[in-house]
DRENTI-887152 format. One record per atom (N, C-alpha, C): x, y, z. Coordinates in steps of 0.1 Angstrom, whole numbers, plus 5000, padded with zeros to 4 digits. Layout:
N
XYZ...
This chain:
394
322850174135324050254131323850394135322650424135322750604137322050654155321850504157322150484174323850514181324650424176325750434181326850544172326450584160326950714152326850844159325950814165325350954174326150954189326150824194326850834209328350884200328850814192330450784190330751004189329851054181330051164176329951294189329051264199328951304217330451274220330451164222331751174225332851224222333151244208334251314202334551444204333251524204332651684206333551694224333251574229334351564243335751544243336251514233337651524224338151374234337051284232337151154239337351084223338550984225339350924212337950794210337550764200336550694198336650574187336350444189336950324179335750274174335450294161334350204158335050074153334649934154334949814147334149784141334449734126333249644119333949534116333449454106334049324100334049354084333149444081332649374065333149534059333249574050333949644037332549764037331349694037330349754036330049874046330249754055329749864065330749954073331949954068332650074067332550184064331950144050331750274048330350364051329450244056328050334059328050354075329150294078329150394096329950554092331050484083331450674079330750744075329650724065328550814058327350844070327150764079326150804091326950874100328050904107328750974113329151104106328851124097329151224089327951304088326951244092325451314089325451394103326251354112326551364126326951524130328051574116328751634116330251664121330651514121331751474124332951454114334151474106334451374097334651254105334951164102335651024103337050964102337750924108339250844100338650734094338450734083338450544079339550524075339950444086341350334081341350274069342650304063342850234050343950174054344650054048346049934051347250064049348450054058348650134055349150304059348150324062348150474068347750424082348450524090349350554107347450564116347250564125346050664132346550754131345550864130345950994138346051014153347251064157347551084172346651124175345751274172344751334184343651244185343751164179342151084180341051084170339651164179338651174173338051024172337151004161336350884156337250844142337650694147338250614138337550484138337150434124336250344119337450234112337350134116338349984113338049854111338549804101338149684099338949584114338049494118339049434130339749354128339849304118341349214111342549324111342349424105343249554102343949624117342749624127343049704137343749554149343349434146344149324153345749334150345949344136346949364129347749474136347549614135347849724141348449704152347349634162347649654176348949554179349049434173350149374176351549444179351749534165353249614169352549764173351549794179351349884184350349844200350949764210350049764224349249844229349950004229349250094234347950154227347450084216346350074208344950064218345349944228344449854235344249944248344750064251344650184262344150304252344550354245344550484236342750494233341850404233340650464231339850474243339150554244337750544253337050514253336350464243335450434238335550364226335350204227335250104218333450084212333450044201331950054195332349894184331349824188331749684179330449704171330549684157328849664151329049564147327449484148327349374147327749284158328149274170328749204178328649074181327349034175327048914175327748824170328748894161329748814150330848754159331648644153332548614161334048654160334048714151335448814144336048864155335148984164335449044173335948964188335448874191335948834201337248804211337848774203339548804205340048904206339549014199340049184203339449264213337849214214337349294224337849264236338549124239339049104254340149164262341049224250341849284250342149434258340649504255341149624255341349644274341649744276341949814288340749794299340749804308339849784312339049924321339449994317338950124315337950184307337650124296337850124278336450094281335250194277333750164273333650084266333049964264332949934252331349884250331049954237329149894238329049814224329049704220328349624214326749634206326849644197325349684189325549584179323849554178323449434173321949454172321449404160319849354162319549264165320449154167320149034166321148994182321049024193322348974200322348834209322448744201322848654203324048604196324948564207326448494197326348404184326648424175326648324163327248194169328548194176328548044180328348054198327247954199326947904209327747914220328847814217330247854231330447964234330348084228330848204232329948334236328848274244327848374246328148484251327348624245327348754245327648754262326548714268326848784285328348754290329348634283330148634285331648754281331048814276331948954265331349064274330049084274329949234276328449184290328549284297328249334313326849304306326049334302324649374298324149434287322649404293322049434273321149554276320949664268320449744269319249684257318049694255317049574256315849764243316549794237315349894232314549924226314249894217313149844209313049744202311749664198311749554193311349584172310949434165310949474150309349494154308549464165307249444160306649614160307249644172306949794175307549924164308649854157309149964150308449934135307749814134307149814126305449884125304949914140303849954140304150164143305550184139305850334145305750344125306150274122306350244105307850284103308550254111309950264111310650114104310050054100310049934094308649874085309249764077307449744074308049574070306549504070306349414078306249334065306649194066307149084053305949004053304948974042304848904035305248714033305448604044306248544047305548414039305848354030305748254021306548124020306148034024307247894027306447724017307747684019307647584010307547484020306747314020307447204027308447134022309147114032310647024026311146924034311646834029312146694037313646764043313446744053314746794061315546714068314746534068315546424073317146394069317546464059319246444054319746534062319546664071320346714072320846694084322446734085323546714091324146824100324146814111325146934118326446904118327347074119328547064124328747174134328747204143329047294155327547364155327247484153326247524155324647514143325247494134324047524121324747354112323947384101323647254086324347294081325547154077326247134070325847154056327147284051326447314031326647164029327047034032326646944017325546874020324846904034323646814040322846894034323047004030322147124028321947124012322847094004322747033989322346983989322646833994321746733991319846753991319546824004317546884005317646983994318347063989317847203982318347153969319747093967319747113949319347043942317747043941317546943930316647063921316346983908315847063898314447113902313347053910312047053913312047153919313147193930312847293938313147473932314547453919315147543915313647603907312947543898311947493892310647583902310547533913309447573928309247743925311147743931311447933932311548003920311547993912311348053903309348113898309047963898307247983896306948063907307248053916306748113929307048303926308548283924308948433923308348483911308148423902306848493890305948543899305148423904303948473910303448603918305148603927304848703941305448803938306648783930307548943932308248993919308148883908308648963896308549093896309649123893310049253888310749373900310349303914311249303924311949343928313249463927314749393935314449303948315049203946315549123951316749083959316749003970317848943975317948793980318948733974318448603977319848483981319648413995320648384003320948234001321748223997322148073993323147984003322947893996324147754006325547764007325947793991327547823994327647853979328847853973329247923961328347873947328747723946327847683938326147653934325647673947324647693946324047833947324747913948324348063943324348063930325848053921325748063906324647983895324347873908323147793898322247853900321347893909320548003913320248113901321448153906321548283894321348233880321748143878321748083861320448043860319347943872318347963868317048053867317848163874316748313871317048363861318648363852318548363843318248333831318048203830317448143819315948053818315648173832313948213829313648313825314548413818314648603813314648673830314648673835314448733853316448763855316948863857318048903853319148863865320048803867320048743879322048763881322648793896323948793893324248733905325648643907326048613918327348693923327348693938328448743950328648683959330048703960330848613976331848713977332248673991333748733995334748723983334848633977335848643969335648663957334048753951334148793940335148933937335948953929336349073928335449203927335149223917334049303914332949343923332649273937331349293941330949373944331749513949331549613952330349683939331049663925330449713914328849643912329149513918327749453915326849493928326949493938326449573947325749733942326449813936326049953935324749913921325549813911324749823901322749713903323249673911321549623921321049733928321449793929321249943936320649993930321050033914320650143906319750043898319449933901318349843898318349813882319949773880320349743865320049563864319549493873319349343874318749333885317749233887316549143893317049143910317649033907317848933919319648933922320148953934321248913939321748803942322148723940322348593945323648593955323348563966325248563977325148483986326148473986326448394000327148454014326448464022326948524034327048654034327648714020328248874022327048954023326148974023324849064028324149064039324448934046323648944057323548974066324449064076324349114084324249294078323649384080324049534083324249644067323949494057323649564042322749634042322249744039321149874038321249924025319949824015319149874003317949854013317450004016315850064012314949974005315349983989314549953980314349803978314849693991314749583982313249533986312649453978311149433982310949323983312249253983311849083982312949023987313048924000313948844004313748694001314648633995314948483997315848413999315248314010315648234017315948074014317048074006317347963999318147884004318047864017319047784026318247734037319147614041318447554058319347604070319047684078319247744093319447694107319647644115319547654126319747764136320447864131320547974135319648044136319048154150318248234147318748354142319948394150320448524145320748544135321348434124321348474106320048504101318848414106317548414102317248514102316748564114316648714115317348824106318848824112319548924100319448944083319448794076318648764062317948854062316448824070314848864066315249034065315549054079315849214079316349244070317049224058317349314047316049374043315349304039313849364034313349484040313149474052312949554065312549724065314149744056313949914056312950004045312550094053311250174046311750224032310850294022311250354011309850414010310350463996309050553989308350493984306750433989306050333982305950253988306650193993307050054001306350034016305349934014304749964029304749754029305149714026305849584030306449474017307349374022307949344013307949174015307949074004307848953999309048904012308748744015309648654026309548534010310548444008310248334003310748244013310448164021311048104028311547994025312647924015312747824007312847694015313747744029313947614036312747574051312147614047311147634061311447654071312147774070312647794083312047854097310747934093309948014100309347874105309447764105308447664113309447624126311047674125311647634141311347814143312347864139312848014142311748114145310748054139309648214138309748294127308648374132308848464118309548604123310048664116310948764117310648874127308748914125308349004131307848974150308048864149307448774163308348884174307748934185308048984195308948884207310248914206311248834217311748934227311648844237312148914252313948884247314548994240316148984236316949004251316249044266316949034276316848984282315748834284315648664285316948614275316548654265317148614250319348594255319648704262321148744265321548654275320648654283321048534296320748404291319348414286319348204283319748224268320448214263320548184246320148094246320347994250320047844248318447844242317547894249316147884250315847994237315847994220315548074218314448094206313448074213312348034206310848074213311548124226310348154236309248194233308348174236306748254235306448264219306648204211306648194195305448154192304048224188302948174185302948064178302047954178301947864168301347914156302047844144301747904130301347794118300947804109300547704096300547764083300647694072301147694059299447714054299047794045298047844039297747704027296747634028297047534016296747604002296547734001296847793987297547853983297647963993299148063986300648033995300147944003301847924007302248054018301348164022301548194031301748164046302248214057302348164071301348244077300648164085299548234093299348204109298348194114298148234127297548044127298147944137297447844134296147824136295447914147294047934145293348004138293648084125293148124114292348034106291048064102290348004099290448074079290648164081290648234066291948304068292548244054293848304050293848474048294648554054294648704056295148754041296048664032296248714023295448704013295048544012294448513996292948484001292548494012291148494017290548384016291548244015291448144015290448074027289348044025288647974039289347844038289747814052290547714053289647594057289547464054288647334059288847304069288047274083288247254093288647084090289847074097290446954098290246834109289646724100289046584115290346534114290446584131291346514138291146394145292146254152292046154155291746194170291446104181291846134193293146184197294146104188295546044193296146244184295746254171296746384173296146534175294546524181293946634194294846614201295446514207296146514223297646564219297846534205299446534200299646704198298346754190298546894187297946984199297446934213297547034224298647014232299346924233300946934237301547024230301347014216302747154208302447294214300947304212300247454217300747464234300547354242301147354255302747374254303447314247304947354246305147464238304647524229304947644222304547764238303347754238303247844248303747894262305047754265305547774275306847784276307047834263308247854258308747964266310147964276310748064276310148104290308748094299308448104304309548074318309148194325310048214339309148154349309748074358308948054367308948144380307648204386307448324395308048234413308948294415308848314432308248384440306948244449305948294457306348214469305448314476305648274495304348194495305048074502304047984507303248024513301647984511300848014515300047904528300047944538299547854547298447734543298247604547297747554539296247554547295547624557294747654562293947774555294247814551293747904534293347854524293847754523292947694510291347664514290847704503289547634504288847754517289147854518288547954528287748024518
């Protein structure tokens, strides 16, 4: 945000008309409040009120600004400079094709890969500007580094529908009492007292969620799109009046609490880019805070990786398909449930010495295949000039 806050606000000082787009309520208003640090005001669009003719930087919801441009065409010429955040989302796609072809437009994302598959990034925008990664910004301490804790779970029920697990394939593995039961003992253990954030399947299994953090004393509230109030319940997790958040969808992309110290992952994924975006809530630095709790409820870090794993994001733009590349192999700590290095012999967190495990013939040959396929994940193959075959063996 204070990447593209900064270009949007250069430009304006050039009295170049400038468009930010978001999708979400939230982050409206924290591109306004980071552009402002700029020393810029902002237009935030409200339903309603006209643009201003001279321009400047105007921040829009793109449902709002879709809306606009219909009885207004010359909307899709009138900027210079288009700014999508989040662009991985699929909201925008219909509008960004639109504009002029004149019309800059840069796309920001942490995560840039298309949410749905059909409609890959390289097909929207020319290229990726590739700038820093989470591992590196976690060793500048511009970030700090998760804590990543997972459960085993039978995942044979679940079901796809276009890209990711169907919520009722996904009820069926997660809602039972044992597991509600799991997360709770667990979040005693690791992160009581916490703020919290915690990502659920769909409506009803957030509110159960919440009911059962409640009525373990652990203070607990649910949000969705269609809560009215969320805004208030948002500010009031803020001011750290209750535990744990329980939502569905509405937090996970570009929400910024500092302070939360504990993410959970109470859903199953196929998605890397939600994965990713989830964890990253945790992510941002504070006072005190030099790393913060992962619960990983659905085991998801055993396809996706772990959050901090270093990805080629400009392999990543061209092959989406392949997105798993170069992903160390990793294992479940048999004590604390942490994720580790699969050649770890002693658990890094609970100092657990781990028992060397007798293996058969049959899964030595099974488990150097994964290590041979994990490690050639993503790998490019090099173009060489044949070499005379009178060379060999010289």
């Amino acid at each position: 945000t204070a990447c593209f806050s900064y270009m949007a606000t250069e430009a304006a000082k050039r009295s170049r008309r400038v468009l930010i787009l978001t999708d979400r309520q939230e982050l409206l208003s924290q591109s306004g409040n980071t552009v402002r640090r700029f020393g810029i005001r902002p237009h935030i669009h409200k339903r309603g009120v006209p643009f201003p003719e001279e321009g400047g930087i105007i921040i829009c919801m793109v449902k709002s600004f879709a809306n606009l441009a219909k009885k207004n065409p010359y909307l899709y010429k009138f900027f210079v400079m288009v700014i999508v955040d989040e662009c991985h989302r699929g909201d925008f796609r219909p509008v960004v094709g639109l504009f002029d072809k004149s019309t800059f437009i840069l796309g920001a994302t942490a995560t840039p890969i298309s949410a749905n598959k059909k409609f890959p990034l390289y097909e929207q925008y020319d290229d990726i500007v590739d700038t820093i990664g989470v591992s590196e910004l976690i060793e500048l301490e511009k970030l700090v580094k998760p804590i990543t804790y997972s459960t085993e779970i039978d995942k044979k029920g679940l079901r796809t529908h276009g890209d990711d697990y169907t919520e009722a394939s996904q009820m069926k593995v997660l809602d039972k009492r044992k597991l509600y039961t799991k997360l709770i003992d667990k979040y005693k253990e690791l992160a009581l007292g916490k703020r919290t954030i915690c990502f659920c399947v769909n409506r009803e299994h957030s509110r159960k969620t919440a009911e059962m953090f409640n009525e373990a004393g652990i203070s607990a509230r649910h949000v969705d799109a269609n809560t009215p109030e969320r805004e208030a319940i948002f500010k009031a997790h803020q001011k750290g009046e209750f535990e744990v958040l329980c939502n569905v969808g509405i937090a996970t992309a570009g929400y910024d609490d500092p302070k939360i110290e504990c993410v959970i992952v109470n859903l199953i994924t196929n998605s890397l880019t939600k994965w990713l975006q989830m964890v990253g809530r945790g992510g941002r630095t504070s006072e005190g805070k030099d790393k913060f709790i992962l619960m990983d409820m659905g085991a998801n870090w055993s396809k996706l990786g772990l959050w901090e794993d270093e990805r080629d994001w400009s392999y990543l733009f061209h092959n989406p398909v392949n997105q798993n590349q170069g992903i160390a192999p990793r294992k479940l700590c048999p004590k604390c449930e942490a994720i580790i290095l699969a050649s770890a012999k002693v658990c890094e967190f609970c100092d657990y010495e781990i028992p060397a495990k007798k293996l058969s013939k049959k899964e030595l040959e099974q488990e150097f295949k994964e290590v041979l396929k994990q490690a050639n994940k993503g790998i490019r193959p090099m173009k060489m000039d044949k070499v005379p075959r009178e060379q060999w063996g010289s």
